[in-house]
C-alpha positions as CSV (number, residue, x, y, z in Angstrom):
1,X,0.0,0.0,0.0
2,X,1.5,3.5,-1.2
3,X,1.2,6.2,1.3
4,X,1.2,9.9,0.4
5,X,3.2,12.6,1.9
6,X,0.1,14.2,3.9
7,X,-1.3,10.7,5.1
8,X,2.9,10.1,7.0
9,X,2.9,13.4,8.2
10,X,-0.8,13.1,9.7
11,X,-0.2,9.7,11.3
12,X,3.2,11.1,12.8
13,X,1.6,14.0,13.7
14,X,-0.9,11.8,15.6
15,X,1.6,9.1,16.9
16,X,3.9,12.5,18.9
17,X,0.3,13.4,19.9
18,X,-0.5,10.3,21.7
19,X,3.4,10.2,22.8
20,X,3.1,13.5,24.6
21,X,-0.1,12.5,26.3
22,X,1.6,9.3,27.9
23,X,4.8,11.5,28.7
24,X,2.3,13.8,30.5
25,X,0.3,11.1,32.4
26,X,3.5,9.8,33.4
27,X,4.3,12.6,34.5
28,X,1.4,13.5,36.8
29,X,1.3,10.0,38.1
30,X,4.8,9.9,39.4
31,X,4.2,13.6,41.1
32,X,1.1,12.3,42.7
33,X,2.9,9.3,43.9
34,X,5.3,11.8,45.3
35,X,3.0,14.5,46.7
36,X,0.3,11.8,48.0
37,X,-2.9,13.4,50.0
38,X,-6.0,14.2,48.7
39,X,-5.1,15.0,44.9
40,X,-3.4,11.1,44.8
41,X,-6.8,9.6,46.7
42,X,-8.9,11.3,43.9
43,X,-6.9,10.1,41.3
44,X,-6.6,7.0,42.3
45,X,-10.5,6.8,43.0
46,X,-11.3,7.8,39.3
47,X,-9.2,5.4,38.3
48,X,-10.6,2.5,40.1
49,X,-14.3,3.2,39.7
């Protein structure tokens, strides 16, 4: 299957898109994990419902 130009640089453009927002979760889990109290319980209660 032949690709163009526009259809590689959307799916990259998508691909860094959903890199970022796993960099970023990452992110705020570990400072949660770190900074604990109530902001950590809600997360972790949004996650387990």
């Amino acid at each position: 299957m032949h690709y163009t130009a526009r259809q590689l640089a959307l799916f990259f453009r998508e691909a860094m898109r959903a890199e970022n927002r796993h960099q970023a979760q990452a992110i705020i889990a570990a400072n949660l994990g770190f900074a604990g109290g109530n902001e950590a319980q809600k997360a972790i209660s949004r996650l387990t419902r």
